[in-house]
N, C-alpha and C positions, 0 to 999 in steps of 0.2 A: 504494500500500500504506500507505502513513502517514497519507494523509486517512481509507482507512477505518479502520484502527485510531484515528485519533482518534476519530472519529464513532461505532466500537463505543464508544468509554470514554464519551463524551458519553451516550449512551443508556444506560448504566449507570447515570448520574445518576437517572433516573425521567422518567417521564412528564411531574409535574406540575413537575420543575423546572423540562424544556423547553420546556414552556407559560407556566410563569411569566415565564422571561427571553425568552420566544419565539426560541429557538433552534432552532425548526420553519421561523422564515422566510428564506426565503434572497433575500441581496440580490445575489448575480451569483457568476460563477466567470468562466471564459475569457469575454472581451471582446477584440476588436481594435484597442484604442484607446491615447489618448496619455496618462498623465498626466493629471489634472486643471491645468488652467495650464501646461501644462508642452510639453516638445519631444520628450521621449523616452516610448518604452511604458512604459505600466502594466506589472505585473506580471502580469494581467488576461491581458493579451495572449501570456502564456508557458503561459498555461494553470497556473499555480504559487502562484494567489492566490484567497483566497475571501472572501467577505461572510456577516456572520451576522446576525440579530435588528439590520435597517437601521434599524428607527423607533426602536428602545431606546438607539439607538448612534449620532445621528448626524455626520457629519464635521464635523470641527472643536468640539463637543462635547468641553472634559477631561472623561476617562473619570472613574467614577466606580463604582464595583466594587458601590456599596450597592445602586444602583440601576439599571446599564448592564451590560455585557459580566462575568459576576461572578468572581470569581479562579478562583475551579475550573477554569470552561473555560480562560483564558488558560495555568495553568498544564500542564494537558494539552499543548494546542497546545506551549509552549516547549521540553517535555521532549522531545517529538518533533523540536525544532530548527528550527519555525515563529516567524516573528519578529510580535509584537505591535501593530499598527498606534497601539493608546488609549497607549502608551509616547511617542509621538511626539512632536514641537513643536508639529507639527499635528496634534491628535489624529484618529483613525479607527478606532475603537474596535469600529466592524463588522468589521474586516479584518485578516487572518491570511494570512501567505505563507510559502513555505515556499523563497526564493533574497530574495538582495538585489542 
């Protein structure tokens, strides 16, 4: 229920926004996998994480709002209680999960 409610608000946005920042592409959702470098699962793996607009946004990439993943969406997803991957050390700017 909370992805589609973000996803209606997203599309609220207009067409051409989701075009511009390509938030039409999707770069994964449920995966059963580890971590990048890592030992423990991805969030991927819980089915509780999603990827957005991967070429505009890529990992380890600081995020950069003028031109990457742009505040709008970020702030949708947070209010929903989705934690922001481009916030990170390591940034990932595609990715938006919604457990830690």
């Amino acid at each position: 229920e909370s992805l589609d409610g973000i996803l209606r608000q997203i599309g609220e946005l207009g067409t051409e926004f989701i075009h511009h920042y390509e938030l039409d592409h999707y770069g994964g959702g449920y995966n059963f996998r580890l971590k990048r470098g890592g030992a423990t699962l991805s969030m991927h793996s819980y089915g509780c994480a999603i990827d957005l607009s991967p070429a505009r946004n890529p990992f380890k990439k600081k995020w950069d709002p003028s031109t990457m993943m742009p505040e709008k969406v970020v702030e949708i997803f947070e209010k929903e209680g989705w934690e922001f991957g481009g916030r990170w050390s390591t940034p990932d700017a595609m990715h938006f999960q919604a457990a830690t």
